[in-house]
N, C-alpha and C positions, 0 to 999 in steps of 0.2 A: 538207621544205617545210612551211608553213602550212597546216594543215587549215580554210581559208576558202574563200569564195566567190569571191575575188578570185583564188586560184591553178586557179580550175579548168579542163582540159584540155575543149575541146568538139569539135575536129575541124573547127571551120571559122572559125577566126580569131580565138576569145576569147583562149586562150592566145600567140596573136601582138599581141592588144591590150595583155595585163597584160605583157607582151615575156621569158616565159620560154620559150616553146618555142625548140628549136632553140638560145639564145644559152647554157643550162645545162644543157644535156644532161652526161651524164656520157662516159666513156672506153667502157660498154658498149653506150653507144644507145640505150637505152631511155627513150620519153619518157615514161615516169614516173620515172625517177631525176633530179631536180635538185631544186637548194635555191635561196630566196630570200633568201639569207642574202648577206652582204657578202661581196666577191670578194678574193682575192689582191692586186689592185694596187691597192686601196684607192679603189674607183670607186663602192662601194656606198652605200646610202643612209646606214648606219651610219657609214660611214668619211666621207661629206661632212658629217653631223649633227658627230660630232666634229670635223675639221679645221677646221669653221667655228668652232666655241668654241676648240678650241687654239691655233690659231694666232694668232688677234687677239691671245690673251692671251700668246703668245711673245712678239708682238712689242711689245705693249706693255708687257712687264716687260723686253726689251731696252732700247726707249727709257727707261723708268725706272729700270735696273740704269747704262744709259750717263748717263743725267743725275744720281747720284748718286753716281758716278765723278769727272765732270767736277767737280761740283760739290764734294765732296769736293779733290778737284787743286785746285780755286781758292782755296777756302778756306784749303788748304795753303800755297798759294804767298802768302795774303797773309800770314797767319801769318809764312814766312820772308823777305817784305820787312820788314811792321812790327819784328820782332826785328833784322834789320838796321837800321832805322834808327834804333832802340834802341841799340845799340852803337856803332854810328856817332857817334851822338850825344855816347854818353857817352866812348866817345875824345876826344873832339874839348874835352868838355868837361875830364877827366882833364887832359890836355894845357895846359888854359887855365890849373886849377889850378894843376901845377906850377910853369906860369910865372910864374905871380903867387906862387906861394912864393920862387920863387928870388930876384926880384926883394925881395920883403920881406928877405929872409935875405942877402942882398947889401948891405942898408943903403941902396941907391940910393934917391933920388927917384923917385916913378914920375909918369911923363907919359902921359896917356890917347892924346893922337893918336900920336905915335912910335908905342904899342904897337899904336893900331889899323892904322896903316899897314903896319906887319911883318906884323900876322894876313893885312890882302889879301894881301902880297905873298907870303905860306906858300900859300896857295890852299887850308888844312885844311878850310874849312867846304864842306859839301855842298852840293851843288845843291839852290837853291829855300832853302835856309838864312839866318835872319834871326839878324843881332846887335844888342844892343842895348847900351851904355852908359849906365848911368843913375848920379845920383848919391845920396845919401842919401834925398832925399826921392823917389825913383822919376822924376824928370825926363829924359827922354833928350839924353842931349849928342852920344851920337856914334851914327852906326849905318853897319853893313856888311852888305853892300854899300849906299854912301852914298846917305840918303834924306834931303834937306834939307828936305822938307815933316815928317816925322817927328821932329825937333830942336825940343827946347822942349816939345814932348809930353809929358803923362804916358802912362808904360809902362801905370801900369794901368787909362787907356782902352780899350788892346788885349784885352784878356782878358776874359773874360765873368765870370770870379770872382776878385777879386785876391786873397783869402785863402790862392789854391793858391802864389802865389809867396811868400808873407809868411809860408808854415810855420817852424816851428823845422830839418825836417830839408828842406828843398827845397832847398838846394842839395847835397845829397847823393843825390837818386835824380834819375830822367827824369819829368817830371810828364805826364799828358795834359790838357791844358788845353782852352779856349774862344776860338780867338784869330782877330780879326777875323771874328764870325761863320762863323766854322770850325774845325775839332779840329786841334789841332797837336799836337806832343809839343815839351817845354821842359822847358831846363836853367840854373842859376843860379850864380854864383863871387862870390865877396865880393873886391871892391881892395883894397887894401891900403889906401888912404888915403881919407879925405872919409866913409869907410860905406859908398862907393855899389857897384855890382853891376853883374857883366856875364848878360845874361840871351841865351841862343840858344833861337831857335822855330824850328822845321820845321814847316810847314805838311801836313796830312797828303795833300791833294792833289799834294805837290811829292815826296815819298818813296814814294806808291803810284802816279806818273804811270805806268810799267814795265807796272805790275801789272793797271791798268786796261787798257791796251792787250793786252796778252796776252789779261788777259779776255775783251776783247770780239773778238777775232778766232777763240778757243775756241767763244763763243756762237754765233759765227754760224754755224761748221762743222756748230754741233750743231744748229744750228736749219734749218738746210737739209738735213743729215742725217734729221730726223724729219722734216721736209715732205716728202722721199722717199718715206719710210716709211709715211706715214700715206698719202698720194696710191695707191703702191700696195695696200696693205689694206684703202683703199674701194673699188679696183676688184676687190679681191678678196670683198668685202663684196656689193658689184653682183652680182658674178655668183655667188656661192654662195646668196643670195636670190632669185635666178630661180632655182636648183636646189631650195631648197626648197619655193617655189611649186608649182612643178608635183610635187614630192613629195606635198604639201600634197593637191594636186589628187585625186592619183591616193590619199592616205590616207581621204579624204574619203571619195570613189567607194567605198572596199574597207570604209571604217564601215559607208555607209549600205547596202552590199550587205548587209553580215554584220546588220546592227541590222532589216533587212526580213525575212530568214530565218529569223532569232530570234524578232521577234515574231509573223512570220507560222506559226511554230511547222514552217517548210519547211528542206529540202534539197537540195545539189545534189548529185549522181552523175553519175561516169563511167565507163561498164563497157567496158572491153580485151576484146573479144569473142577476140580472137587469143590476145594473152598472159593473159588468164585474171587481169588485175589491176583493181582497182576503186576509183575515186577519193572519197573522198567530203568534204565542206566540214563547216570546225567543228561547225554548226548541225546537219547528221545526226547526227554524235556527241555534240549536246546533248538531244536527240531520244531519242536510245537510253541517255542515262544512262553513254555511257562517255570514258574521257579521251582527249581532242584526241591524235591522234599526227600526227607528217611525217612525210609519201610516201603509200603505195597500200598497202590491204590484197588480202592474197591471196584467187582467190575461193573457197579453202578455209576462209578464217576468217570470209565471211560466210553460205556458205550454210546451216552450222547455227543460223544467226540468225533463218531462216524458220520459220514453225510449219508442220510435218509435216502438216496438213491441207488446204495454204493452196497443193500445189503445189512443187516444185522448180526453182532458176537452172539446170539443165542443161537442162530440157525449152526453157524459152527460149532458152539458148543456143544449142542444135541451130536451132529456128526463125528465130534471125534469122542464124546463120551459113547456112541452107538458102535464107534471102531472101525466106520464108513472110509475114515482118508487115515495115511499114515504121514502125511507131508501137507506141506500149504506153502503156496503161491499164489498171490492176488495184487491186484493192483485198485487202490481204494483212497478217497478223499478223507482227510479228517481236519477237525476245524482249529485255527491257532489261538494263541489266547487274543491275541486283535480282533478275533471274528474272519479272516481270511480263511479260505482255504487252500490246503496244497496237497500234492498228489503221492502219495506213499506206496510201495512196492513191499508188502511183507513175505517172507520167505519161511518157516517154520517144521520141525519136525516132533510127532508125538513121542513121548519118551514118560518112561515111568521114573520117580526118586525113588530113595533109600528108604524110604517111609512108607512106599508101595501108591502113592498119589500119581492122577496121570497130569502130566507138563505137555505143553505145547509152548516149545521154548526154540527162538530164532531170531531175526535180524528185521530191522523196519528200513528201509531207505529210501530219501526223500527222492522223487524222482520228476520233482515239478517242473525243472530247468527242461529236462529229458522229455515232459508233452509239450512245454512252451517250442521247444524246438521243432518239435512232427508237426505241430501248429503252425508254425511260419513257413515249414517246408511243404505242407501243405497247399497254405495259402500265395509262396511261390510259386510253385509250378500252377496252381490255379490262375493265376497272374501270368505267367509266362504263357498258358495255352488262349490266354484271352488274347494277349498280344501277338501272336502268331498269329492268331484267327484274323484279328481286324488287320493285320498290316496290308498294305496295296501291293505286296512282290507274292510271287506263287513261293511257297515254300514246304518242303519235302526233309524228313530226315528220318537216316534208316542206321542200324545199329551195327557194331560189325560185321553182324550175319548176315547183313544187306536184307534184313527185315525192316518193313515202315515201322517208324516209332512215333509220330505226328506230321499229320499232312491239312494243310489249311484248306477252305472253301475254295480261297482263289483259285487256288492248285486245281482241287477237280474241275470247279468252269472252267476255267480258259485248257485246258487238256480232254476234257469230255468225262469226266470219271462219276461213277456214283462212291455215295459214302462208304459202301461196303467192298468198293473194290480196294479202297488205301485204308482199312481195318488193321490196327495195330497187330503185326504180326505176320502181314503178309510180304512175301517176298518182294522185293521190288522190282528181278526181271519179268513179274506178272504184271506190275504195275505198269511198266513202260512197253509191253507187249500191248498192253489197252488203252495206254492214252493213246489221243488226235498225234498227229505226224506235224512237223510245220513241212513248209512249201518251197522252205529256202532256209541255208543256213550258212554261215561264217565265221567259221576259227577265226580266232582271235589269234596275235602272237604272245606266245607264252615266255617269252623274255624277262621280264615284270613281275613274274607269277610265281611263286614257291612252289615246293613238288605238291606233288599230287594235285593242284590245282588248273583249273581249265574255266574258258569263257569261250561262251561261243553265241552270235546275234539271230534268232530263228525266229521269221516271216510266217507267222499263225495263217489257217487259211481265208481266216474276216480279216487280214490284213493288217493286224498290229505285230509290231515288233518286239521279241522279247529279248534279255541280256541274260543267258541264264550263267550262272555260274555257280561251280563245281569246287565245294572244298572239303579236306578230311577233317575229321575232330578230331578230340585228344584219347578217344578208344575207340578208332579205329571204325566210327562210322562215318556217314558221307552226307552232305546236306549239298541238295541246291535251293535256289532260291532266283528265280526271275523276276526282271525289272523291266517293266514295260517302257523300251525307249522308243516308243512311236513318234514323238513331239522330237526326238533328239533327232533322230534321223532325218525328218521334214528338214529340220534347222540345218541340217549338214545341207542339202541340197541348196537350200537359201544361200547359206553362206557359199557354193562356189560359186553363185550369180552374184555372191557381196563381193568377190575377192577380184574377177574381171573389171567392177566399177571401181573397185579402188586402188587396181594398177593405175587406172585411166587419170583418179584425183592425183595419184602422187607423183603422175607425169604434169600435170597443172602446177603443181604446189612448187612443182622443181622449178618452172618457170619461172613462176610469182616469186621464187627466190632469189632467182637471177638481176629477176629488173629489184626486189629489192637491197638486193648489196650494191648496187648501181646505186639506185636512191640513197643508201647507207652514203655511199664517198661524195656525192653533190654535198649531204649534210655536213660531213665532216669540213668540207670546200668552207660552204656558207658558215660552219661554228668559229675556223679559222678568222674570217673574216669579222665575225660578231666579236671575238678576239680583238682583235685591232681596234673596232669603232664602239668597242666598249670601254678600253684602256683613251682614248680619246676623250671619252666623255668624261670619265675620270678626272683628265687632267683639264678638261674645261671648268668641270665643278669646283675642281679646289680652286682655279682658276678666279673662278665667279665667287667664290668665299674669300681669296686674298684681297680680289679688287670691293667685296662689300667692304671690307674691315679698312682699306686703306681710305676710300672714299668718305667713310664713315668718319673717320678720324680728322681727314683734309679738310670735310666740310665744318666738322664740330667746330674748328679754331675760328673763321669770318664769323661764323653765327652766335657766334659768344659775343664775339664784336657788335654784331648788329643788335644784339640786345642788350647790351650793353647799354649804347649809344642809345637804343629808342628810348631805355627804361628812362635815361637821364635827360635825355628830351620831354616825356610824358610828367616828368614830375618836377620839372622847368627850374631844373638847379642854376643855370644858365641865365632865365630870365623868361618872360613870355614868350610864348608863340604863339600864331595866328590859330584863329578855330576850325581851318580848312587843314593846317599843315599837323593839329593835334592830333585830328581823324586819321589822316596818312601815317601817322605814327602809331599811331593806335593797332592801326593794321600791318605794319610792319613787327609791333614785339608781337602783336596775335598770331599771325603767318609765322615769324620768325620761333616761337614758341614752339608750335604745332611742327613745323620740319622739324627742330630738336630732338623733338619727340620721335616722330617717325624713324630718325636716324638711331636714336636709341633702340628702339625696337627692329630694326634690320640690324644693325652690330649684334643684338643678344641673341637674336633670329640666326645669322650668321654663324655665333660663337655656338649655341646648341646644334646646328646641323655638323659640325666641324667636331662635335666633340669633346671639346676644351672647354664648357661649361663645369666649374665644381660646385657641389654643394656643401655649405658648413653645417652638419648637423650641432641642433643643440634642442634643450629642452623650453619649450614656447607655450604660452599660453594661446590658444586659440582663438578664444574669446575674447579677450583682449584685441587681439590683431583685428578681426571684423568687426569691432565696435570703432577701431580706430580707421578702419575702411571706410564704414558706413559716418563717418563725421568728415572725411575727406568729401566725400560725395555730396554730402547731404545741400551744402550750397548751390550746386547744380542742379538735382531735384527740388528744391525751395524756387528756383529760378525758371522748371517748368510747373510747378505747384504740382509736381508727382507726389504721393503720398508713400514715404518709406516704410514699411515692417520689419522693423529686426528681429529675429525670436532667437537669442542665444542661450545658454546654462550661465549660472554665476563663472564658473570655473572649467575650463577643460585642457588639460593640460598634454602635449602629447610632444614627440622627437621631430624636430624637421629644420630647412630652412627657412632662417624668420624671413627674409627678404624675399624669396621666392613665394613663400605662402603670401606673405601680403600683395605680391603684386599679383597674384593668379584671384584670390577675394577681390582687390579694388577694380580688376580688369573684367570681370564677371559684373559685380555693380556696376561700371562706369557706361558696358556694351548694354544693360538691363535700361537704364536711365537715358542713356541717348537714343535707343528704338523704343521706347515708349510714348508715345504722346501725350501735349498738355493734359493735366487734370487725372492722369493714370495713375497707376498702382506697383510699385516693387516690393514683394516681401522676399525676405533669407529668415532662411531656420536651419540654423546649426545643434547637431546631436550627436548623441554616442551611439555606435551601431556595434553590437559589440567589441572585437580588438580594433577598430575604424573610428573614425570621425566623417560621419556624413554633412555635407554644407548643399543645400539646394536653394537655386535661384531663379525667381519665378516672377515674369512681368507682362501686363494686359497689350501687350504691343501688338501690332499688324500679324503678326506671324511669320511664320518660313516654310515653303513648300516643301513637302517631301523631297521631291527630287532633287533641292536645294543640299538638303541635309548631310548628302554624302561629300559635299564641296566643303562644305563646313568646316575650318580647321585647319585647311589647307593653306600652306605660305599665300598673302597679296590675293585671298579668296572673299569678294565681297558676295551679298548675299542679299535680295529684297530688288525693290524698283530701283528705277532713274530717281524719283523724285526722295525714297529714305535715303541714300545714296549719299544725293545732293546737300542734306540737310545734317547728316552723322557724315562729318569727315574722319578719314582714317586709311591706315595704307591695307587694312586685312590682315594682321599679324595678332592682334589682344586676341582672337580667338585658337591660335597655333600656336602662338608662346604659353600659353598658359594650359594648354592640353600637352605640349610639350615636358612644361614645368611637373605637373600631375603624374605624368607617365616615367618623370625618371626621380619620383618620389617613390615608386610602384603601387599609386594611386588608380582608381579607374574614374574614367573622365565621359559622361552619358548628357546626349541634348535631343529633348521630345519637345515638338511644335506644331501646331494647325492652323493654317491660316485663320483670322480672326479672333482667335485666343489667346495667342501670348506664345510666348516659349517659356519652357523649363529647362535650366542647367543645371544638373545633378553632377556630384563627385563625389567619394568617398580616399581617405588617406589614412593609412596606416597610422598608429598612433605611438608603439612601439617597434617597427621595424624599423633598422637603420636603412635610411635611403641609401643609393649610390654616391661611389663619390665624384662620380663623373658622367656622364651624361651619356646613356646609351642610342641604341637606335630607338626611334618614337614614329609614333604614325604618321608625322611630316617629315619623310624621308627623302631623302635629296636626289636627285637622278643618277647620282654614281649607285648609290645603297639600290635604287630598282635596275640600272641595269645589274646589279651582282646579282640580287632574285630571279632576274632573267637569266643569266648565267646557270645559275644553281640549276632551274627548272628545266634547261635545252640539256643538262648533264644526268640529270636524274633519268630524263628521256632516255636518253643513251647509254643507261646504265638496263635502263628496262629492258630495251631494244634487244642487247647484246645479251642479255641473259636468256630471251625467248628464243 
């Protein structure tokens, strides 16, 4: 059976409703043995679900197996009239031939009536059969059976296409033609004399009369055959639709029982108090987590079901077979097939069946959700009364009847109460007839305050302060609850000894404001004027940048002269000269040299502070340029017996300008090599630092003081004693052009030195970044670019200023 609600056994008429009792019992009697399953003779719900789909479709692939039969048979039969009339025909025609051979072949005259007359009187032509005589031109002269309205006719008005008779081989086959607005089949013979032609038609209505008839006397057997058939199959139609109606009915009923149990999360049972058997509906077994089975279980396999605390089914069983209870109500654990357990509510009434057995048959409902809940609610208000307890406010709440409902510890200390005077249940004008009194007290204003709400400040008589305040709940009972503002109140007083002193600062502060907007307008006086003697300087610097570049340019032209002239002296194109005035000359291209120089370096010195330096990027071998540096040099080091290091890569290729790069490398060697001393040491080691080219240049020279360090770089900035000074000529710029060059590559340009050790000059240069193409501001920046910084920096001030 179905483990539902709809098969269940109650003892007093359910199971005569669903109509299993009794009708499926089995062989041993017992009314738990039966099924709802379809019967033997095919009466069951299953067996009429099918028969209503089979049969219709029997019968209607009989009717269509039988009209495809028939229809097939007709089809057949026309088939072997049309081929007979086809033979027919062409006999008849065969036949005509010959005759007209023989007649030709005989030499006789041929006479068209004689021969027509002979053909009626042979009777050859078939019923419904047309002859036609015609003569050359297709005119009819004779026709059989004789038609005197069709004489004088053209034949090929007859025919819907006279092409078909006027082929080359038509009178050799049977043609199907068009004739008299209807299909005939037609044959043709040539006379012997005049050209003309006998033509026979059969009409196809006159050789399928037979056929139609048979037809239609087949159709109608079958047609009243299926109106039979069909007549009966809707009365079987009829009534197998009122069976599943009420199938319908009663599936309906057995859903909505099972979909109520389901979701009402219930069960129904049936307990065989006699046989010891126990029925229970799908929804129990969904309940407990195990699979739906058909029939009863024994009550061996559920009373281990029970949890061992909760009680045993035999002690009930005694009692209701003893006639002790008429009813049950319990609430009892049983275990699922997970091994969990959950908490069930059974409800049950004893009741006798038809069979005289006693039932104890009722409802099981899961009701676990229902303790998890008294469980939390529990352990809320358990929660809740802790937390009242420990809080630091006295707190008090009383029900609408203005009975205490929870009163904390605070509450009776700081009011004087024992626990039994604020016992749940007592009035609360007893309670406040017993507490302490305070000593002092202060309405608060209720402006602020929603109804029924109050605060009032009340002076205990050990001298703390309490805030109590007074609110309704949402039925109509009343809670207070005090806040000991002892510390707040201290603070109030404080603060009106804060509020006297800091009248007194903000009459100060108004001062200090005074004299500061005073100071404010001096400022503005003096930025005025920073104004003025800043644009001044400005105009001194460009000043001092037109007169470098002119000067530069005025002196270039004499001292091209002057060396000129010495070079051609020293190498006595002329003729000799004396060994006193060779020396003087000597010292004139050397001097004359060395200012060229210097003057190149102020103009480029010039031309990057101004701006108007460009750089030509292009793609440069590195290593190449410092090998070709370090061979420039090398004569000069050879000449102090310095010993040079070059550590380069075979290859390093990287973007910049070549002319720039090489003079910021041979200006780095050149400064290395001239502050070194006899017999000393220069190494360079150039590398790749990842996207960089690092070049460091390192020599055993005297050193540079720290404090040096920061002058370093600076335009006409020399650096060390009187005596290296004296010995390294130079105007101070190879260190400031070439930190300059570096800085508008967007290189970083780094110099570590100790006295007695030597210096290190480190750089690093982009290897892929395009440089600028013009020369920005660099850390040797001209006195207009610092006074703008200064500017900047007196403006930002006063940006501050005015915002405080």
């Amino acid at each position: 059976m179905r483990a539902d609600a709809s098969s269940a056994p109650n003892g007093e008429g359910v199971l005569e409703w669903l109509g299993f009792l009794g009708r499926d019992r089995k062989a041993t009697g017992s009314p738990w043995q039966f099924d709802d399953g379809p019967e033997d003779d095919g009466s069951g719900p299953g067996d009429l679900f099918l028969s209503r789909r089979v049969i219709p479709a029997l019968v209607l692939l009989f009717l269509v197996t039988l009209a495809a039969s028939r229809l097939a048979l007709t089809l057949g039969d026309r088939s072997s009239y049309v081929e007979g009339a086809h033979k027919d025909l062409a006999t008849v025609t065969a036949l005509l031939t010959t005759s007209l051979k023989l007649v030709e072949a005989s030499g006789a005259s041929f006479d068209r009536e004689p021969f027509v007359e002979q053909l009626a009187a042979s009777g050859i032509l078939p019923a419904g059969a047309l002859l036609f005589v015609t003569d050359r031109d297709g005119i009819v002269v004779a026709t059989l059976p004789v038609q005197a309205d069709l004489v004088g006719r053209s034949i090929y008005g007859f025919v819907s296409d006279p092409r078909e008779l006027l082929g080359v081989d038509a009178a050799d086959q049977i043609l199907n033609v068009g004739f008299r607005g209807g299909k005939a089949i037609a044959a043709t013979a040539d006379l012997p004399v005049d050209g003309g032609k006998i033509s026979l038609f059969w009409p196809e209505a006159d050789y399928l009369a037979d056929w139609r008839q048979k037809t239609a006397i087949s159709v109608s057997l079958f047609v009243l055959t299926g109106a039979i058939l069909l007549l009966v199959l809707k009365a079987y139609f009829r009534q197998s639709r009122r069976a599943e109606d009420y199938s319908g009915l009663f599936n309906e009923a057995h859903q909505r029982i099972d979909v109520a149990l389901s979701r009402g999360k219930c069960g129904l049972w049936d307990w065989d108090i006699g046989r010891g058997q126990m029925y229970w509906s799908r929804s129990m077994y969904e309940i407990l987590g195990m699979e739906a089975i058909d029939g009863v279980m024994a009550f061996a396999d559920v009373a281990p079901l029970l949890h061992p605390d909760d009680g045993g089914l035999f002690h009930l069983a005694r009692r209701v077979a003893a006639g002790e209870i008429e009813h049950f109500d319990q609430v009892f654990r049983m275990r699922r097939a997970d091994g969990s357990y959950i908490w069930i509510r059974g409800r049950a009434n004893v009741t006798r069946g038809t069979d005289g057995e006693v039932h104890l048959i009722g409802i099981a409902a899961d009701v676990s959700e229902q303790k998890e809940l008294v469980r939390r609610t529990d352990e809320a208000n358990h929660r809740l009364k802790n937390t009242i307890e420990n809080i630091s406010e006295t707190f008090l709440l009383c029900d609408h009847e203005r009975r205490v409902v929870v009163c904390n510890s605070i509450h009776r200390k700081t009011f004087g109460l024992e626990e039994a005077d604020v016992a749940a249940g007592t009035p609360v004008d007893k309670v406040l007839r017993k507490a302490r009194r305070p000593i002092r007290q202060i309405t608060l204003d209720g402006d602020e305050q929603g109804g029924g709400q109050s605060a009032v400040e009340a002076q205990m008589p050990d001298g703390r302060w309490l805030l109590i305040s007074t609110r309704p709940t949402a039925d109509g009972g009343t809670v207070w609850v005090g806040t000991d503002i002892t510390q707040i109140k201290h603070h109030k007083t404080l603060t009106k000894d804060s509020r006297q002193k800091l009248l007194a600062t903000i009459a100060k502060l108004e001062a200090a404001t005074t004299d500061a907007e005073r100071k404010a307008d001096q400022l503005s006086e003096l930025n005025l004027r920073y104004i003025v003697e800043k644009e001044r300087a400005e105009s001194a610097s460009r000043a001092k940048t037109t007169f470098l570049a002119n000067m530069s340019h005025e002196l270039r032209t004499p001292l091209n002269a002057i060396l000129g002239f010495s070079d051609i002296m020293r190498q006595r194109t002329f003729g000799a000269i004396g060994d006193k005035y060779a020396e003087y000359v000597d010292d004139i291209h050397t001097s004359g040299t060395h200012l060229l120089t210097m003057i190149d370096d102020v103009l480029k010195m010039a031309t990057i502070e101004s701006g108007r330096l460009e750089l030509f990027s292009e793609e440069v071998e590195l290593s190449e340029i410092v090998r070709e540096s370090a061979a420039m040099i090398e004569p000069l080091a050879k000449k102090k017996n310095i010993a040079l290091s070059i550590e380069t890569p075979e290859t390093l290729t990287m973007v910049s300008d070549r002319r720039a790069t090489s003079q910021v490398v041979l200006s780095l060697l050149s400064n290395a090599v001239k502050f070194t001393p006899d017999g000393g040491t220069v190494r360079l080691r150039l590398r790749q630092v990842g996207p960089s080219a690092a070049l460091t240049v390192a020599d055993d020279g005297p050193g540079i003081p720290q404090p040096a360090l920061a002058e370093l770089g600076l335009p006409f900035s020399q650096v060390g004693n009187a005596l290296v000074r004296s010995n390294c000529h130079g105007a101070g710029l190879g260190i400031a052009i070439a930190k300059a060059l570096i800085n508008l590559h967007g290189g970083r340009f780094r110099i570590g030195s100790k006295v007695g050790d030597g210096t290190i000059v480190s750089l690093r240069l982009p290897m892929t970044a395009e440089p600028e193409a013009r020369g920005g501001e660099t850390s040797t920046a001209t006195p207009a670019t610092r006074v703008a910084r200064t500017q900047r920096r007196v403006r930002k001030a006063e940006g501050a200023r005015a915002a405080a």
